[in-house]
C-alpha positions as CSV (number, residue, x, y, z in Angstrom):
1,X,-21.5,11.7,6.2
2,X,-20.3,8.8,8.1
3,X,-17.1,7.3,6.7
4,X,-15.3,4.2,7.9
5,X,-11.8,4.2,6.8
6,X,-10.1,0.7,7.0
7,X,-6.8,-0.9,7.0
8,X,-7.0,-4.7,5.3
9,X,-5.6,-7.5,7.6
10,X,-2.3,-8.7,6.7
11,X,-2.4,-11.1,3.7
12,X,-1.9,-14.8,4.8
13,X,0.7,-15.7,2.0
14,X,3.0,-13.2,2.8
15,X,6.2,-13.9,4.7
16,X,6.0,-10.8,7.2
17,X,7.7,-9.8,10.3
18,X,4.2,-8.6,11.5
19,X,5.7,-9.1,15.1
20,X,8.6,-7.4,14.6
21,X,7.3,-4.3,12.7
22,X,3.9,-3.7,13.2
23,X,3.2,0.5,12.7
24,X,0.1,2.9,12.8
25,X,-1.8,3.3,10.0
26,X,-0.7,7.1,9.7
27,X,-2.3,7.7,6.0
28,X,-5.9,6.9,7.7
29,X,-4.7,9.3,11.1
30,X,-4.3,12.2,8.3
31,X,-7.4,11.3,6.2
32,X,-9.0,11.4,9.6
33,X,-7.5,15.0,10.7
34,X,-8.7,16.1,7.4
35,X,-12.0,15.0,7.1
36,X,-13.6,15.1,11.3
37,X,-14.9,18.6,11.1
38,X,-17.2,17.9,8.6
39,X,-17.9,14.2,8.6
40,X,-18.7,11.3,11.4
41,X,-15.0,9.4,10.4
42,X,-14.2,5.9,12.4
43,X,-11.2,4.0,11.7
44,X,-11.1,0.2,11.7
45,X,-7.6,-1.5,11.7
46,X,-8.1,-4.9,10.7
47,X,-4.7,-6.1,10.9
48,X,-4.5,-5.1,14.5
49,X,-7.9,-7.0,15.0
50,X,-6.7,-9.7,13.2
51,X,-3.2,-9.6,15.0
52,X,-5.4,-9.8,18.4
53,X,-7.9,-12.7,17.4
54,X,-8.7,-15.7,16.4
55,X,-9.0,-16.5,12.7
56,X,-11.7,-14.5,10.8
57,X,-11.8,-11.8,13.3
58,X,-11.1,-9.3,10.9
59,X,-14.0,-10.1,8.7
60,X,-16.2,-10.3,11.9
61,X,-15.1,-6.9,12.6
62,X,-15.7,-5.5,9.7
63,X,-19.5,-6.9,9.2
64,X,-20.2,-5.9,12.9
65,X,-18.9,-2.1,12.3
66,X,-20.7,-1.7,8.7
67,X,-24.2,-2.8,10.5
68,X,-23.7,-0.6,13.7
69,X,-22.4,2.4,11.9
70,X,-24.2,2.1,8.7
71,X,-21.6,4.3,6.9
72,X,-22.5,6.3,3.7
73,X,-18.8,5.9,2.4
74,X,-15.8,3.1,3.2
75,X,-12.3,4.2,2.4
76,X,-9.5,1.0,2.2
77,X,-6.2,1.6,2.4
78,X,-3.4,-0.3,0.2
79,X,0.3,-1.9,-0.5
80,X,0.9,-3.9,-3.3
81,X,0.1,-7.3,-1.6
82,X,-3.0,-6.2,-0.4
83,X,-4.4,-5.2,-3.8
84,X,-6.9,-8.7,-3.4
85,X,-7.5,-8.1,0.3
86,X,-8.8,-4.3,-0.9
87,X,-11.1,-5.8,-3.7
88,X,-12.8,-8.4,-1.6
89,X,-13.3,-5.7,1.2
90,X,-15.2,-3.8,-1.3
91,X,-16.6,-7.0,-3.0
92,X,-18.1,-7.4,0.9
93,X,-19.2,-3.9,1.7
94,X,-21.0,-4.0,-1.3
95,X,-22.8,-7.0,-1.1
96,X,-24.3,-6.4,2.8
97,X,-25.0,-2.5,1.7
98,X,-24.6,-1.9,-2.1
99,X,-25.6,1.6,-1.9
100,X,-21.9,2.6,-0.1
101,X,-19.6,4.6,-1.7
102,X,-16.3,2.3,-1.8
103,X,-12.8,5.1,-2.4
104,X,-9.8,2.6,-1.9
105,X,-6.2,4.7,-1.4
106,X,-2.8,3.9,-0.1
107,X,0.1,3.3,-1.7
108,X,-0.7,1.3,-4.1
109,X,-3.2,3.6,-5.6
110,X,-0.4,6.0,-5.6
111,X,1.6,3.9,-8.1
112,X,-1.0,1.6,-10.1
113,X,-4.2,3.0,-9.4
114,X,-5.6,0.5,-12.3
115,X,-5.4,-2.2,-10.1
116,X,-8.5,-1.0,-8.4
117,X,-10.6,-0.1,-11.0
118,X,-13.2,-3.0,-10.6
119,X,-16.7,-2.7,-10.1
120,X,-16.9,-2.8,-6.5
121,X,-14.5,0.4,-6.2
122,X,-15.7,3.9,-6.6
123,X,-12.7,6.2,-6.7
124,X,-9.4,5.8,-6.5
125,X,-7.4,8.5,-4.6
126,X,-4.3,8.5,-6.3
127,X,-2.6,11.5,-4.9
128,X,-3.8,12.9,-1.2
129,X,-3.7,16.0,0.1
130,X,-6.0,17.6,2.7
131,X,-7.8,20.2,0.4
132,X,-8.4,17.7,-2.2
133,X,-9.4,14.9,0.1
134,X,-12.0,17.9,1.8
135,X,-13.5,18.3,-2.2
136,X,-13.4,15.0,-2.5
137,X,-15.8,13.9,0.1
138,X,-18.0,17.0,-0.4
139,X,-18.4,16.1,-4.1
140,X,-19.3,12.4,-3.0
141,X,-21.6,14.1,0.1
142,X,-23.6,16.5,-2.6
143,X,-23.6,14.3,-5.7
144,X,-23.3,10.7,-4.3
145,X,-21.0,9.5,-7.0
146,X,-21.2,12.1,-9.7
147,X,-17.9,13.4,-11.0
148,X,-16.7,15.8,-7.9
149,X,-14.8,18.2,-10.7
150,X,-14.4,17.7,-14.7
151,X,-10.4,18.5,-13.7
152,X,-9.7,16.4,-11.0
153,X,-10.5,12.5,-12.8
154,X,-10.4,10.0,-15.1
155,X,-13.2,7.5,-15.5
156,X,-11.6,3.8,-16.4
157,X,-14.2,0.7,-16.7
158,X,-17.0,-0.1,-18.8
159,X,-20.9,-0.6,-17.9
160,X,-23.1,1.2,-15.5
161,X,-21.0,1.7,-12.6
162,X,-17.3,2.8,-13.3
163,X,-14.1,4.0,-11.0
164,X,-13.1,7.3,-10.4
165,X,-9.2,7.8,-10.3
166,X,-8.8,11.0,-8.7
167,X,-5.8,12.8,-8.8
168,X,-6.1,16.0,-6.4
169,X,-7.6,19.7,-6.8
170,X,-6.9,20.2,-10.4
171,X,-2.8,21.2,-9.5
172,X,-1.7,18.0,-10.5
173,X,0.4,17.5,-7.4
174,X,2.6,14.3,-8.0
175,X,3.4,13.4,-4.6
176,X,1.3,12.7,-1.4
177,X,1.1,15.5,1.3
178,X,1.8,15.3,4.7
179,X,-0.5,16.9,7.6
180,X,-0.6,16.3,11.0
181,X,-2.6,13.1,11.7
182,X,-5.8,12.2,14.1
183,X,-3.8,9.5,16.6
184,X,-6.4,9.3,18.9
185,X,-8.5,7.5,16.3
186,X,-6.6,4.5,16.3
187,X,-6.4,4.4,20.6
188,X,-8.2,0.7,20.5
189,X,-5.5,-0.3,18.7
190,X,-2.1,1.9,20.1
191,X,-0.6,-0.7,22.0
192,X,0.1,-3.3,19.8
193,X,2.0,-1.1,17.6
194,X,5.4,-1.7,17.6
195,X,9.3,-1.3,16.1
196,X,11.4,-4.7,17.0
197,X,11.7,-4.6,20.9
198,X,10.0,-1.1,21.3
199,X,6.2,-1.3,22.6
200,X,3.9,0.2,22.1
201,X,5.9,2.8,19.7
202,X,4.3,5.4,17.3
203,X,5.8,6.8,14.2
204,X,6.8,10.5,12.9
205,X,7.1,11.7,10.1
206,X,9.8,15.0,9.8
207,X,10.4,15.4,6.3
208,X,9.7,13.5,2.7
209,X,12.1,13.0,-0.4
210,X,15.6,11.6,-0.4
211,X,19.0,13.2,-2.9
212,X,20.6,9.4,-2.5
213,X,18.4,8.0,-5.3
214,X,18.8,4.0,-4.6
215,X,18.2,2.6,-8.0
216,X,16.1,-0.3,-6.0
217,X,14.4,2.5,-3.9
218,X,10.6,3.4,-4.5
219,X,10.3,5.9,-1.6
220,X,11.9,8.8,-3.4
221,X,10.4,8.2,-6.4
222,X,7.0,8.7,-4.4
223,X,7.9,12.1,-2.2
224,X,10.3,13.7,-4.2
225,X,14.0,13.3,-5.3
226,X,15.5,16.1,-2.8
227,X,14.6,16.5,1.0
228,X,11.9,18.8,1.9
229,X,12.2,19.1,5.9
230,X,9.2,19.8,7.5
231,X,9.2,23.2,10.0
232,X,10.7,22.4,13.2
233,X,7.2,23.9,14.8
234,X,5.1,22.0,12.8
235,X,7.2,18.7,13.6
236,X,7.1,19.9,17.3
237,X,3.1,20.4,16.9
238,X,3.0,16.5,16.2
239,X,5.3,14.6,18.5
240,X,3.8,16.8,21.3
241,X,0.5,14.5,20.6
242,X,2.3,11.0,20.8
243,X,1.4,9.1,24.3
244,X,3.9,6.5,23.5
245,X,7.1,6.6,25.3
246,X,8.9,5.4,22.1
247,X,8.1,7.0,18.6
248,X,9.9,6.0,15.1
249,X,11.2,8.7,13.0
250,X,10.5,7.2,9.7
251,X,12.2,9.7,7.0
252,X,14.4,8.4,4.2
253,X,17.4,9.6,6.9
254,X,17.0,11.7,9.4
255,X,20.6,11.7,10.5
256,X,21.6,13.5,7.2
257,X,21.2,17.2,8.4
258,X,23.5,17.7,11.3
259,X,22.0,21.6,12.4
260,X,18.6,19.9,11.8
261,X,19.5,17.1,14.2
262,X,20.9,20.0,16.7
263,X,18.0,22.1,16.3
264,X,15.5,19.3,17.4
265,X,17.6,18.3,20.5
266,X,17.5,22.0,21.3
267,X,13.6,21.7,20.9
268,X,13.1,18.8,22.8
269,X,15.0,20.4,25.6
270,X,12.4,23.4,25.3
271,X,9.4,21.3,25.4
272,X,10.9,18.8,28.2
273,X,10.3,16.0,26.1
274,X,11.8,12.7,26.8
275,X,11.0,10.0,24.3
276,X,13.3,6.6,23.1
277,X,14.0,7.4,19.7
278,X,14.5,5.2,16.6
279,X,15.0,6.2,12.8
280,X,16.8,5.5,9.5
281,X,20.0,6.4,8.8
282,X,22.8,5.9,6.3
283,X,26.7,5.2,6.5
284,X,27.1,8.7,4.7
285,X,25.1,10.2,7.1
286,X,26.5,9.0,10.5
287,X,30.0,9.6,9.2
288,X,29.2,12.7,8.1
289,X,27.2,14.0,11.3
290,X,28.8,12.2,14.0
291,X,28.7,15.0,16.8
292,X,24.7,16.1,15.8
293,X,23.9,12.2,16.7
294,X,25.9,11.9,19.7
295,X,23.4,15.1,21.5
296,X,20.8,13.3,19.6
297,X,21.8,10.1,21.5
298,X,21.9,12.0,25.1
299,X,18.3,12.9,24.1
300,X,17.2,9.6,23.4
301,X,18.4,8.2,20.3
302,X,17.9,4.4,20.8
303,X,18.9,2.6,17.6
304,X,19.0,3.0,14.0
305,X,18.3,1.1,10.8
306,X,21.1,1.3,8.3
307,X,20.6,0.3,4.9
308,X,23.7,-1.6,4.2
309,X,22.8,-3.5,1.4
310,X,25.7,-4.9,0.1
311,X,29.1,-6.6,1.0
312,X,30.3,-5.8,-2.6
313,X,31.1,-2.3,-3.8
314,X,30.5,-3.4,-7.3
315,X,26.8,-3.7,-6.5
316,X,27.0,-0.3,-3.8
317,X,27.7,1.6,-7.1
318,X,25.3,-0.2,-9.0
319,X,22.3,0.5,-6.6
320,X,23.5,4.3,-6.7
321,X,24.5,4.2,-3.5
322,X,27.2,6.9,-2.2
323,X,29.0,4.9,0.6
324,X,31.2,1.7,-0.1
325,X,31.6,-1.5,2.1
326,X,34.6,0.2,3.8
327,X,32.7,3.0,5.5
328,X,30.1,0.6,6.5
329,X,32.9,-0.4,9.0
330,X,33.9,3.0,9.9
331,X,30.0,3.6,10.4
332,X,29.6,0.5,12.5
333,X,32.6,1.1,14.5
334,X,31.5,4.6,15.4
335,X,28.0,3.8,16.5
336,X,29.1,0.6,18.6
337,X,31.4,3.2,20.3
338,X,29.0,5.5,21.0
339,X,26.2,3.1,22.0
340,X,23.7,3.3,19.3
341,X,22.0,0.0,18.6
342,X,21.9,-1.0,14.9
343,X,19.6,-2.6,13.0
344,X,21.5,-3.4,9.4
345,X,18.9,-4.2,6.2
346,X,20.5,-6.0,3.1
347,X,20.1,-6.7,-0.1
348,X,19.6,-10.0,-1.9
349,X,21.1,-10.0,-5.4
350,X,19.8,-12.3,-7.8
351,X,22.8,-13.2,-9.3
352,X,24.9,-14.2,-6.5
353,X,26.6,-17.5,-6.3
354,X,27.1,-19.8,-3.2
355,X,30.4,-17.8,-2.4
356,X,28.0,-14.5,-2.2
357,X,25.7,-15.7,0.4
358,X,28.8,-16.7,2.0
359,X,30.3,-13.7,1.7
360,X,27.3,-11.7,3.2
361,X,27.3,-13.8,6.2
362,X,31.1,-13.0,6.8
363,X,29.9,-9.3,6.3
364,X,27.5,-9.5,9.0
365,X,29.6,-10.7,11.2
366,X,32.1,-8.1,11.1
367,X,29.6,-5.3,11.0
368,X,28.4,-6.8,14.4
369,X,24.6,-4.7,14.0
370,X,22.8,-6.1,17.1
371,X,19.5,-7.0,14.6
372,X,20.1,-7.7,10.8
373,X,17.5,-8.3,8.5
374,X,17.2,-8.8,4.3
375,X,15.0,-8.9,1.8
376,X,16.0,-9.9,-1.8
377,X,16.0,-7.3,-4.6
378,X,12.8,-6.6,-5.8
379,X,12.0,-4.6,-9.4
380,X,8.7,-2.7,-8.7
381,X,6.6,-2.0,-11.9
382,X,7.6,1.1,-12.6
383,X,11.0,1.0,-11.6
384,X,13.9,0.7,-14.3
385,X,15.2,-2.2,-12.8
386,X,11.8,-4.0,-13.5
387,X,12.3,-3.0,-17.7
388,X,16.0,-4.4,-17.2
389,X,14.9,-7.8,-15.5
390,X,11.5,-8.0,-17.7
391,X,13.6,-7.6,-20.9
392,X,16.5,-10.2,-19.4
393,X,12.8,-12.3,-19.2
394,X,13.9,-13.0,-15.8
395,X,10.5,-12.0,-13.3
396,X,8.7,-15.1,-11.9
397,X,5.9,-13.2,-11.3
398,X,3.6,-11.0,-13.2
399,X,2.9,-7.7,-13.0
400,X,-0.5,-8.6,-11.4
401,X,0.2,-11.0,-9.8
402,X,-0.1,-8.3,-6.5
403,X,0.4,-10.8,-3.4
404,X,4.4,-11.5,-5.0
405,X,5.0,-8.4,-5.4
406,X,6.7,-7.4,-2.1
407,X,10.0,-7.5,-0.1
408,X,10.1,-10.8,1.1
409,X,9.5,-13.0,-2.1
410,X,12.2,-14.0,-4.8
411,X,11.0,-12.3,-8.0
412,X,13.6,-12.4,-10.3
413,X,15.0,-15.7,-11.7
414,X,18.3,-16.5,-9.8
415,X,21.6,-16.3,-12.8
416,X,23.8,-18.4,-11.3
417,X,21.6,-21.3,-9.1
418,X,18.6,-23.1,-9.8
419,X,15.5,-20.9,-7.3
420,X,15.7,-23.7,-4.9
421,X,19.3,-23.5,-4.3
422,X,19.1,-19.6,-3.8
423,X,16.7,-20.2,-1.5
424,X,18.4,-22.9,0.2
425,X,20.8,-20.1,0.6
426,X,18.0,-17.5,2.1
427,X,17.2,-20.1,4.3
428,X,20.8,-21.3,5.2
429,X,21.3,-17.0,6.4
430,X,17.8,-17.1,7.6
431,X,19.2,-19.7,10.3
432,X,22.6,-17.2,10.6
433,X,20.8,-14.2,11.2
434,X,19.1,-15.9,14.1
435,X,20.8,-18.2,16.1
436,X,24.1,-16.3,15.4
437,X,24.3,-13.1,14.7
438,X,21.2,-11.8,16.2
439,X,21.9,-12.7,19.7
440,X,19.2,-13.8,22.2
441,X,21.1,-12.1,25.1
442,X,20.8,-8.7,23.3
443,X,17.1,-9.3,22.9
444,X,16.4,-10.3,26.2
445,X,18.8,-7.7,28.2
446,X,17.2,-5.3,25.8
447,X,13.7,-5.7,25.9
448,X,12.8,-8.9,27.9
449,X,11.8,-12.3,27.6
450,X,8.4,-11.7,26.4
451,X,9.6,-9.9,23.7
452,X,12.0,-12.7,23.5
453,X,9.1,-14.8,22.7
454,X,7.3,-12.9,20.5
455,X,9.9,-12.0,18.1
456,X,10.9,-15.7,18.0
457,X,7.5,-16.7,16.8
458,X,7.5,-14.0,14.5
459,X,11.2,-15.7,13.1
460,X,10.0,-18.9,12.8
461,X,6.7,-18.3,11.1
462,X,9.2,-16.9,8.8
463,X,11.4,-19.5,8.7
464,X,8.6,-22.2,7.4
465,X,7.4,-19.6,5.1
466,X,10.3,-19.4,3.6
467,X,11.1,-23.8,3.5
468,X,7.3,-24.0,1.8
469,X,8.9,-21.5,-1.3
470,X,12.0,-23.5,-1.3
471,X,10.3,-27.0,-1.8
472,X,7.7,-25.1,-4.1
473,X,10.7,-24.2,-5.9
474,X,11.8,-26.0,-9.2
475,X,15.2,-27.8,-8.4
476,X,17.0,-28.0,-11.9
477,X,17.9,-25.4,-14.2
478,X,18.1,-21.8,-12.8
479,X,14.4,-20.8,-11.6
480,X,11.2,-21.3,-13.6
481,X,8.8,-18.5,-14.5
482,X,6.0,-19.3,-12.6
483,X,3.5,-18.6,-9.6
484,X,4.0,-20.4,-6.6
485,X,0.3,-19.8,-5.1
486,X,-0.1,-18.5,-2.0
487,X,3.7,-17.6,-1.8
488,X,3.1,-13.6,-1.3
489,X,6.1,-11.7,0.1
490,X,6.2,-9.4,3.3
491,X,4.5,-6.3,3.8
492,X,5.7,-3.8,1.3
């Protein structure tokens, strides 16, 4: 068959750092690897079109690459925001060429497959992995759009054309597998992908599941609540197929296994592989592994994102997490002495006061991370935290209202401040982040003026994003439950 799989473009109300943080689609690479040896399989990645062109490009795109290819099935790929973006794509490949099969996947099928089932959408691939993907399209290819296998669905909708959620091979599997993806069919696309400073830069994938357990985290919850480390050869196998000189490793923590970390420096050596490396970390783990990262440093080790958080350990212990405010110092310390770049994330409670926000900023400062970023706390359905905050009736948003649901948009009701105040205060550290502590020297000496530019534009596109949900925001009392339209978070 021939099967166009596409990624949505970006959704315009959400407040992204697009410019900043801009990845492959890797779930397309791998349904691509699994699926070329016995189908025609493009991919189209709208948000790189759109990223590239002029407004509307994307939907250009897509209308030119339906009529040239004429494809028999249309895959879409999802996050939460773009649950809207993935229905109207199908709403549009359906009305130009209704006889398409329409399978929308991604991670937000993973976690609310319902929000697809409309009539426009086919199947909904809950859970991937290779084999099942493999039935999956032969089932579609034999029986165009009869059930594929009486253990493998459940039919939702009414009338004459309902959804498929499809949940595997009949094993049930509750998390997504990972096999080694198809980069070359995203090539039109590979240079615009990028990590901060570093591009073009591709992204790896070495192990899934995290043992830290973040209460706020939905990653672990997804792969598995332990780490399952990929085999060294198979992991070799992949990065010796990325072009880019610099490649994100994007596990929960790769620092967290020092012999690991050893045994890959030892493999690079092997291989003569040189690469600039990036990937996340946490406090425990660089205190823990410290001489694992310095040989991982001499072979390339760039920067890496530490999820911080929190300046209080109150909330540290609250979000689960195993390290406290004082060995975020230690951490920071350490890597500044050993050269490391670090790229801090942090969490915005909802009931912080003034003195809070104030009190983060001072953090920031004395971590000294050359980037730091935040995103306030967000409850994903699903999560306990979202029963906690739904029974407090706290959420602003609703659980379908999609675009909102992200990490960039306040979505529970401030306690202590009225929602324009707290964001006031987002955009008061907003200003902090960039004109203070994330230095325009380090940026430029780093990666150069262009980048300079680019990163800038991404800041301040931010910036206004952020001033239009303030003065959308009610003034008195302490927040209002309500949907401020067109105010979709980040990419989540």
């Amino acid at each position: 068959m021939r099967v166009l799989l596409v990624r949505p473009a970006r959704t315009p109300q959400s407040v992204t750092l697009g410019e900043i943080m801009f990845s492959e689609p890797l779930g397309l690479e791998m349904v691509v690897s699994a699926l070329k040896e016995d189908h025609d399989v493009e991919v189209l990645d709208l948000m790189a079109v759109e990223a590239s062109g002029k407004k509307g490009a994307a939907v250009r795109a897509l209308e030119e690459r339906l009529a040239a290819l004429q494809p028999e099935v249309v895959g879409l790929t999802s996050l939460c925001v773009d649950v809207m973006a993935v229905r109207q794509l199908a709403a549009r490949v359906k009305a130009l060429s209704p006889q398409t099969f329409v399978v929308a996947g991604g991670t937000q099928a993973f976690l609310n497959p319902e929000a697809f089932v409309v009539p426009e959408i086919d199947v909904v691939v809950q859970v991937s992995t290779k084999e099942g993907l493999k039935a999956l399209f032969k089932g579609i290819e034999n029986e165009k759009g009869k059930r594929p296998g009486k253990e493998t669905e459940l039919w939702l909708g009414t009338g004459p054309r309902q959804t498929m959620i499809w949940s595997g091979t009949g094993l049930r599997q509750k998390t997504n597998a990972y096999w080694l993806p198809d980069r070359t069919s995203t090539k039109a696309w590979r240079g615009q992908y990028a990590y901060f400073g570093f591009r073009p830069c591709a992204i790896l994938q070495t192990s899934q599941g995290c043992s830290a357990h973040c209460d706020f985290c939905l990653r672990w919850r997804m792969e598995g609540p332990c780490e399952r480390d990929f085999p060294m050869d198979f992991v070799m196998e992949d990065l010796k197929t990325i072009e880019e000189p610099s490649l994100m490793i994007f596990d929960n923590d790769f620092l967290n296994n020092g012999e690991r970390l050893e045994e890959f420096c030892d493999r690079l050596d092997q291989a003569g592989l040189h690469k600039s490396f990036i990937c996340y970390a946490s406090v425990h783990s660089v205190l823990k592994n410290p001489e694992a990262i310095l040989s991982f440093r001499d072979h390339g080790l760039k920067a890496v994102l530490v999820g911080y958080e929190s300046f209080s350990d109150e909330e540290l212990e609250a979000y689960k997490k195993p390290s406290r405010s004082g060995d975020a110092f230690k951490a920071a310390k350490w890597l500044k002495s050993a050269g490391i770049d670090v790229w801090a994330s942090f969490m915005l409670h909802p009931d912080w006061t003034h003195d809070d926000f104030k009190a983060l900023r001072r953090h920031i400062k004395r971590l000294a991370p050359e980037i730091a970023t935040f995103s306030p706390l967000t409850p994903f359905p699903g999560l306990p935290l979202y029963k906690h905050y739904k029974d407090q009736d706290r959420l602003l948003f609703k659980e379908d209202d999609y675009s909102a649901w992200s990490f960039g948009q306040v979505i529970i009701r401030p306690g202590r401040m009225s929602l324009r105040a707290y964001y006031y205060e987002v955009l008061k550290t907003i200003l902090y982040l960039n004109f203070v502590s994330n230095h325009t020297n380090y940026i430029t000496k780093k990666f150069g003026a262009g980048t300079l530019i680019r990163m800038s534009g991404g800041a301040v596109r931010v910036f206004f994003r952020y001033v239009g949900l303030m003065l959308g925001a009610k003034a008195e009392g302490r927040g209002e439950k309500r949907n401020v339209e067109g105010s979709g978070g980040g990419d989540g």
